[in-house]
Phi, psi and omega in degrees: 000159193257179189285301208264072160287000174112014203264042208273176190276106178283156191314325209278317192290316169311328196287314207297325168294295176300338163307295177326286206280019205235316190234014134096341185237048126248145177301319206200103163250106172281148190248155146182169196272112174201132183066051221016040172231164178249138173231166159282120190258340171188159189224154161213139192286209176238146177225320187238247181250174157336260155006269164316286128038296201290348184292340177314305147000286191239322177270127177302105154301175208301320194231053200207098177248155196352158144295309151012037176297145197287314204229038188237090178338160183183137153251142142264121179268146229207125173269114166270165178302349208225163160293145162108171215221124147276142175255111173280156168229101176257118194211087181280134160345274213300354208276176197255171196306299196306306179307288171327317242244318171290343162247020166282311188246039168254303189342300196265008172295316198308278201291343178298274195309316181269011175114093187304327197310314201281005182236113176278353183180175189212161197192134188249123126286141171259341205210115150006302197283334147327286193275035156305144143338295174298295171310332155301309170308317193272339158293350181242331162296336154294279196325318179281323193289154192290123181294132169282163209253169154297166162296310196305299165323305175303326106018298210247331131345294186327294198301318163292317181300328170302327182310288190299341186256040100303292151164039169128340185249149192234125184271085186269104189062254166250015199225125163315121139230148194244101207247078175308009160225022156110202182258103213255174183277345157222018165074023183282123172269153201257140174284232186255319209299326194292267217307334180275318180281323147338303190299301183296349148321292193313289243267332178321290203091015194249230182226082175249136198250122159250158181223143149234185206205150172252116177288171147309020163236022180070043184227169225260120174233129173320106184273324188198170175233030207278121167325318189217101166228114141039067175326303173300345181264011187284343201276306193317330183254344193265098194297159201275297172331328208212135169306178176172143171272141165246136173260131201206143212206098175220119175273157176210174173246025165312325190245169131245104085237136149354128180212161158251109231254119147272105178225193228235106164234153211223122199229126170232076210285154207280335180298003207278138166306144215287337159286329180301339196237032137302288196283338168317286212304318176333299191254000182325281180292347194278329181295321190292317212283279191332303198309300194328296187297350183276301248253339191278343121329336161261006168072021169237185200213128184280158175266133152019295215260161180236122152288121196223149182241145145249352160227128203284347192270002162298332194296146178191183192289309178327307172295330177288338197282328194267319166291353152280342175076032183279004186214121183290358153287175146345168197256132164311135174304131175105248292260153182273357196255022182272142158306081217330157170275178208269124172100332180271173195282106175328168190270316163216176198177128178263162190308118183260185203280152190286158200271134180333100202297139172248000000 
């Protein structure tokens, strides 16, 4: 189910929010989903600090009860002591598939529509002993405590550190490149833009499509962005002509639990020029391995497997559930990712690289 699922925000709940945020004394506005809208189902005024405060949440005070039910999905929207709003999202283990699934991927219709600006932070919960006082705390000491870094991170720290005391510049073979992500196989650089729309993947939630492209000085540049695309709507954005990568972020329900699968597809149409698709075929794995590390920096994980085209009008859900193995069937009719017969041409092969001089 998508981000932009048909889930929108009532009149009522907006007014009631910009009150909140206008005159300061309330504490806790519970949201839920009824009647595919998100309304207001209950508000508590501020009586002590934050702190004091969260119990509120879940334990029924003397003339007062839980905002809570243990097994009932909810957002809070939650006034911090400082300017700005936490946004909870409580979505317990009991609750059923079809809820989940439906207040997972609504969460950001909530702070988008009522003003993303107003939420300084977020807290995902399953369970009551989440939503504590004591438990807050240890959510803003993870956020402030120093992340450990990787081999890979560390690795690439080195490399920046190297940059800078050369004086900006990083020396790959015969050529200067200035590479924010360290050193790729053929040393092509990511601009700020690729690597920041890569990154906002993890955090979106959505059916989110980046496309990227190699210019002609060979280096990797942010081609589109579409926020909510489709499986089926992957042919309309993959250009037909000219190669090109893809990041794709698509949730579904074929497993259990759910999942949202990012994954790497590299569309080389057979008509393309035969240097672009040299150079595709080149940077092919070093581009998928950078994607991996932006995104394992945003604390999300690219899948395994790579998707490769020789016709971007294939892509559809059909092709992605099956080179993904979500379906124990057959190769889509049409599709280049059906197997060969014995003896026959494979559906695709990138181009290989040119022979050595001798």
């Amino acid at each position: 189910m998508s981000a932009t699922s048909g889930i929108t925000v009532s009149d009522e709940l907006t007014s009631a929010f910009g009150d909140a945020v206008q005159n300061g004394d309330v504490r806790f506005l519970k949201v839920i989903i009824r009647n595919e809208s998100l309304v207001l189902d209950d508000s508590k005024p501020i009586r002590g600090s934050l702190e004091q405060d969260f119990d509120r949440l879940t334990i029924a005070q003397s003339e007062e009860r839980a905002l809570l039910d243990e097994k009932v999905p909810a957002y809070v929207l939650t006034k911090l002591d400082e300017a700005g709003w936490l946004a909870i999202f409580y979505v317990p283990d009991e609750a059923n598939v079809r809820d989940k699934m439906l207040y997972a991927s609504t969460r950001n219709n909530l702070t988008k529509s009522l003003g993303a600006a107003h939420f300084t932070d977020s807290l995902f919960a399953t369970k009551f002993e989440e939503l504590t006082a004591d438990a807050y705390k240890r959510h803003l000491a993870h956020l402030n405590a120093p992340k450990p870094m990787s081999e890979r991170e560390k690795e690439m720290a080195a490399v920046k550190a190297a940059e800078r005391e050369a004086g900006g510049s990083y020396y790959e073979g015969s050529r200067a490149r200035r590479n924010p992500l360290g050193s790729q196989a053929m040393g092509l650089t990511w601009d700020q833009e690729s690597e920041d729309a890569v990154r906002e993947m993890g955090s979106s939630g959505d059916r989110r499509l980046v496309i990227l492209v190699i210019d002609s000085q060979e280096n990797t540049k942010l081609h589109s962005v579409v926020a909510e695309c489709s499986p089926d709507a992957l042919t309309a954005y993959i250009p037909e002509s000219v190669p090109s990568y893809a990041f794709y972020a698509y949730p579904h329900t074929f497993t259990q639990p759910p999942r949202r699968d990012i994954v790497f597809i590299y569309s080389c149409p057979s008509a393309s020029p035969v240097r672009q698709r040299m150079i595709y075929s080149s940077a092919f794995l070093s581009t998928y391995r950078a994607g991996k590390v932006v995104l394992g920096d945003a604390g999300e994980s690219l899948v395994e497997r790579k998707i490769e085209t020789s016709d971007p009008k294939e892509l559809n859900e059909e092709f992605l559930k099956f080179e993904l193995g979500l379906t124990s069937t057959s190769a889509p009719a049409g599709s280049g990712a059906a197997a060969p017969a014995s003896g026959g041409d494979k559906a695709f092969a990138r181009p290989k690289g040119p022979g050595r001089k001798r």
